[in-house]
N, C-alpha and C positions, 0 to 999 in steps of 0.2 A: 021318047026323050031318054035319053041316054046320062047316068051321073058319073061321077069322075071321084073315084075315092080318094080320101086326103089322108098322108099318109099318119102313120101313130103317132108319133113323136109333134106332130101341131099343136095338139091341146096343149100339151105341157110348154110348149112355147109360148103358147096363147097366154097363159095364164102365168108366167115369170113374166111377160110383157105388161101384161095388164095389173098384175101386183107393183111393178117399176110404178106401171103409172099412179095407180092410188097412192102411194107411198109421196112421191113429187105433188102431185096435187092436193094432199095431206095441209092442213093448216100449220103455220111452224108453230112451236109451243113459244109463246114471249114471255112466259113466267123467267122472272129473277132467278127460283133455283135453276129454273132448263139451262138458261145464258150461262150458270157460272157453269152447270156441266160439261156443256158445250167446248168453253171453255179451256177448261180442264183435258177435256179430252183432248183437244187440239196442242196444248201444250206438253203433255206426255207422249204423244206422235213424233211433235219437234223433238225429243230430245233433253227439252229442257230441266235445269236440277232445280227443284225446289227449294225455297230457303229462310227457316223458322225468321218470323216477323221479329224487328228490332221495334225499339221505341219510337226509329226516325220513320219506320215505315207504318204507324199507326193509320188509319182513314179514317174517316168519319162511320159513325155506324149504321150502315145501310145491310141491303142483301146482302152487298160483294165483300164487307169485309171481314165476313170468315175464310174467304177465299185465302190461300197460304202465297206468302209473296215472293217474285222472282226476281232474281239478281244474276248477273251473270257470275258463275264462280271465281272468274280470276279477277275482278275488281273487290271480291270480296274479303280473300286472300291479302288483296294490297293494304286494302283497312286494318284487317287484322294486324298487319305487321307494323303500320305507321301507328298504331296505338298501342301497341303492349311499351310498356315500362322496364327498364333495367334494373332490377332488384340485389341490392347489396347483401352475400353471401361471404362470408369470410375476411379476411382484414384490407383488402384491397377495395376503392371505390372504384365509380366508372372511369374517373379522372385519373388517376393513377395505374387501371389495368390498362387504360391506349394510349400513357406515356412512361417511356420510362423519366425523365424528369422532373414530370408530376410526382411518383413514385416518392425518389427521391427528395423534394418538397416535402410531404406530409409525413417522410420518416425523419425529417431534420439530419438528413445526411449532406453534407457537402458536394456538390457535382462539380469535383475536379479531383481527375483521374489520370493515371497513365493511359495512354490508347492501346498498350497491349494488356494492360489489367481490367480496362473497363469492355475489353470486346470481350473477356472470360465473363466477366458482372455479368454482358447483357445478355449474354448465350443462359446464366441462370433465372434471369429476370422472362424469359420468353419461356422460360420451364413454369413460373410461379406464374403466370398467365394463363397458361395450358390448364394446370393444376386448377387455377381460380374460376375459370367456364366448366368446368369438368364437376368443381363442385356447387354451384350455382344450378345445374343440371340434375344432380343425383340428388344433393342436400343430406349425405348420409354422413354417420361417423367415422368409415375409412374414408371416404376423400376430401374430409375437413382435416381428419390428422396428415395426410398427404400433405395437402397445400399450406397445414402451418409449419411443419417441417421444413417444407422448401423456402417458403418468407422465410422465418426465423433465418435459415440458415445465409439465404441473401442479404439480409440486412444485417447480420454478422460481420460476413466477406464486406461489403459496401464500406462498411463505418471502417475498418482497418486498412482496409487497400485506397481509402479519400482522403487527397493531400491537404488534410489541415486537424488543427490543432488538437494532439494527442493521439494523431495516428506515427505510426514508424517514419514513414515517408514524411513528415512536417519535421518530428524529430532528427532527421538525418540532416536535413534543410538547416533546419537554427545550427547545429552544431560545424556544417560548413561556414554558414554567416559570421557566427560567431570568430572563425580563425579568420576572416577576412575583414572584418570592420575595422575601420579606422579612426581615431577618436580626435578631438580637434586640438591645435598645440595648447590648448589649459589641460588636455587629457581628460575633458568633459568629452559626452558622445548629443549629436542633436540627431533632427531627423536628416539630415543630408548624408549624416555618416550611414547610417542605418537605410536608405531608401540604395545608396550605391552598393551597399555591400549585398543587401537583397538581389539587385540589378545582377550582379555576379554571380552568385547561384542560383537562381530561381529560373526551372528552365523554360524560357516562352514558349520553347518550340514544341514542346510537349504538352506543357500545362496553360499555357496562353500569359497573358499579361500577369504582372507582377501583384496582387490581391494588397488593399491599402491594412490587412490583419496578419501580413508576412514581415510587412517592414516594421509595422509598429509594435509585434511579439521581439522583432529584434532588436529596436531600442530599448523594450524596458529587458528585457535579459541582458542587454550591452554592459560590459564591467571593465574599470582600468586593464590596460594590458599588465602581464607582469614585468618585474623587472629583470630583460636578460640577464643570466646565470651564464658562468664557462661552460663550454662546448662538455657535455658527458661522455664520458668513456664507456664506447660500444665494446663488450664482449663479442668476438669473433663467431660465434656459436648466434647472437642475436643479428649479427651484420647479416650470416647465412640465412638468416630464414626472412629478415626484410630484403634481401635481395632476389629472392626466389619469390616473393611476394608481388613485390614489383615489377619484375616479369610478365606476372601474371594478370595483374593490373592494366598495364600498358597492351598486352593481348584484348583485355577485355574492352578499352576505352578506343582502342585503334578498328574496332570490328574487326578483329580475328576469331575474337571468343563474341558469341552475344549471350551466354549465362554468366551472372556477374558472381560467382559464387567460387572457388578453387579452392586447393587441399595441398598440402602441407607435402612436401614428400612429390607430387604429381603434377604433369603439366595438364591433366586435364580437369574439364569446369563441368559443374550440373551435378548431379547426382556424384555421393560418395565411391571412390573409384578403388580399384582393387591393391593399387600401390600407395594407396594413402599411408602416412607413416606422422604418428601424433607427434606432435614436441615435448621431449622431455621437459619434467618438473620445475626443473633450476632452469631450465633455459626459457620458461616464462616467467619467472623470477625477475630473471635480467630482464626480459620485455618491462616488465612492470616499471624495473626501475628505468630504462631509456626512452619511454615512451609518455609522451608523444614526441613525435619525430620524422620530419620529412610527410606531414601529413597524417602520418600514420597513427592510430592510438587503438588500445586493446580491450577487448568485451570479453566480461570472465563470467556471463549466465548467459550467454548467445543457446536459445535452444536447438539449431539448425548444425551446430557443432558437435560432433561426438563426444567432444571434451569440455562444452561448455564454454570452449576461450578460442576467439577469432580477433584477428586483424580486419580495422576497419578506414576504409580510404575512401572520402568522395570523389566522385566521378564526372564533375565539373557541371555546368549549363546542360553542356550535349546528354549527357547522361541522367541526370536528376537524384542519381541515385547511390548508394555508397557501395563499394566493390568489398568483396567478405572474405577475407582468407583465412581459410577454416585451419586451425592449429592441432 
């Protein structure tokens, strides 16, 4: 009889086979800790992120529930976000840093603007926003002093550049009304006189509908007219500088100029110009005495004047505003 050698390498075959098999035919362990290991294992295979137990995911207390529980992380995320709170940092609430109106609201400033003064406002009002999440975020002492700087300095600008009572722009208002009301033949004033004269200056097209706090600041300021006086004698010297005023006036109201500001001496408007040339002393003397006139009347503490003394002309409905001829 003849055998047939097997080659080296079978045993060791033999027996990774036969270890395969004990292994499989092996009892599974059913103990509670095996299962949660089990488990476990197969969940860090997946991939999957672990995620510290909340209140909502308590179990009952069995084997399994020291087991650490799984969420998927981007729903986790979503929670998070739908539940933090908006926490007030600085002088702004929520209501007021995502309007400017609100803003406005809770600093009792009037919201009624020119549209080229309130697009400067809001270019500062989206500063003081910035400033307000910035310090909300940090919570330190330079970006608290930042953002009340900026507030403060907004709610400055706001209160003066908002057409109503006690700001420049309401005073310019009653003092046109004022030259236009007309009072009834007793030379009593009612509200009809005072709602027309408003109707005349007060510009809709700019400021919207006529505020029932515009006409009735102008009946109780409304006073007898005076009584016409003879025509005054203009000094030549004041004829020249209201007629170079007027000039400039009519540049400005015709849109030729759109800075409503001119100088004395210059036909140009905006910023003081290099041929500006002041009025002599006596020759605003004589302003004082012919004025008012043809509209006109004179400001002797105007601080926007080198000299402290401008001509002052309103600028009708279209314009809302009084035209400055710097002296």
């Amino acid at each position: 009889m003849e055998y047939e050698a097997r080659p080296r390498l079978e045993p060791a075959r033999r027996a990774s086979a036969d270890t395969v098999s004990r292994r499989a035919a092996a009892p599974v362990d059913l103990r509670p800790e095996a299962a949660a290991r089990r488990a476990l294992v197969q969940a860090m295979r997946a991939g999957t992120t672990p995620v510290e137990r909340g209140p909502e995911d308590v179990a009952p207390r069995d084997s399994l529930s020291r087991l650490p529980a799984w969420r998927d992380p981007a729903s986790v995320q979503r929670k998070l976000l739908v539940g933090s709170k908006w926490k007030k940092c600085g002088p702004l609430t929520q209501e007021s840093e995502n309007s400017w109106s609100k803003f406005l609201e809770e600093d009792n400033i009037v919201n009624c603007f020119y549209p080229d003064e309130e697009l400067v406002l809001r270019g500062q009002y989206d500063q003081v926003v910035l400033a307000s999440q910035d310090h909300r975020s940090k919570n330190n002492a330079a970006s608290g002093n930042a953002l009340h700087r900026l507030y403060n300095a907004l709610v400055r600008e706001a209160r003066g550049k908002s057409v109503a009572s006690g700001s420049e722009h309401w005073d310019d208002l009653m003092v046109a009304a004022a030259d236009v009301i007309a009072p009834q033949p007793s030379g009593k004033f009612i509200q009809k006189n005072a709602k027309d004269a408003a109707a005349l200056v007060w510009p809709v097209a700019l400021l919207g509908a006529v505020p029932d706090t515009f006409w009735k600041a102008v009946l109780a300021a409304a006073k007898p007219k005076p009584v016409l006086a003879a025509p005054k004698v203009i000094p030549a010297s004041v004829t020249d500088v209201l007629l170079h005023a007027q000039a400039r006036y009519v540049a400005w109201v015709s849109g030729v100029e759109w800075n409503r500001g001119a100088w004395a001496g210059s036909d140009a408007h905006g910023a003081q110009p290099d041929d500006y040339e002041s009025v002599a002393p006596t020759t605003i003397t004589a302003l004082q005495a012919a004025l008012p006139h043809d509209g006109w009347r004179l400001t002797t503490n105007s601080q926007s004047a080198a000299e402290q003394n401008s001509l002052h002309k309103y600028g009708g409905a279209a314009k809302g505003q009084d035209f400055i001829y710097h002296l």
